[in-house]
C-alpha positions in Angstrom: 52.7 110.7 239.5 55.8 109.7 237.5 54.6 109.4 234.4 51.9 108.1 231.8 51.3 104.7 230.2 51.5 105.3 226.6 53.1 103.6 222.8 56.7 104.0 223.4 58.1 101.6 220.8 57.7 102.1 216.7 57.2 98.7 216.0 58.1 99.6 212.1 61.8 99.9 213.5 62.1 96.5 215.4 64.0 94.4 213.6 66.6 91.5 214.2 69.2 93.9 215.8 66.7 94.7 218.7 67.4 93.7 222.1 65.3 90.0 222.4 62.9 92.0 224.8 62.0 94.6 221.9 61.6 91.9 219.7 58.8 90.1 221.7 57.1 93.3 221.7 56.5 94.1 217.6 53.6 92.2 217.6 52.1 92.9 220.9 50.5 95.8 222.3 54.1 98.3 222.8 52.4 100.4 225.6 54.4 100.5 228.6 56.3 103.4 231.1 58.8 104.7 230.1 61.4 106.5 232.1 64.0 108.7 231.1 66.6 110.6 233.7 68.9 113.4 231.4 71.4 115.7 232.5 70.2 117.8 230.2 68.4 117.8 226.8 67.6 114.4 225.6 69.1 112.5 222.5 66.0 112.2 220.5 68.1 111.8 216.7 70.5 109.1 217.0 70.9 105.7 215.2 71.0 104.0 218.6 68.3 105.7 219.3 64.6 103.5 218.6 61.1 106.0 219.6 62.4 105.9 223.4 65.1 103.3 223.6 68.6 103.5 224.1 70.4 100.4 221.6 74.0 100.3 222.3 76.8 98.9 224.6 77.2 102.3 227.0 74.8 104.7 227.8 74.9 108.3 226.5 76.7 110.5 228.6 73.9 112.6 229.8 71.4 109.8 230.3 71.5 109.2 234.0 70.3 105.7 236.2 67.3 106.4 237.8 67.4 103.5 240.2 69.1 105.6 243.3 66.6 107.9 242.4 63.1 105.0 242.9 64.6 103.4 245.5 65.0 106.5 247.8 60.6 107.1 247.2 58.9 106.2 249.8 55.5 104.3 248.7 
């Protein structure tokens, strides 16, 4: 197991500024997967940070690409 399927977005914080994708969301049942891969501890208090999402041009430097890591599972 990964993870769990659970409310990741705060649809009282999706607004105009929100990636399109987010935006379809606010009125629409937010649960999805969510999956994080940090260096270390987590940003969690940010203001590009929205309840799990990461709004801004580059990445945080500790927020690492998981997509080496899923395509290296074998399922």
């Amino acid at each position: 197991m990964i993870g769990h399927v659970g409310m990741v977005l705060n649809s009282k914080k999706i607004d105009g500024s929100c990636p399109l994708y987010i935006q379809n969301l606010k009125h629409k049942n937010p649960s999805m997967l969510h999956f994080e891969v940090w260096r270390s501890k987590p940003i969690t208090v940010h203001k590009n940070y929205l309840g799990g999402n990461w709004f801004a041009e580059e990445m945080p430097e500790n927020l690492i690409d998981p997509t080496g890591y899923l395509e290296q599972l074998d399922l």
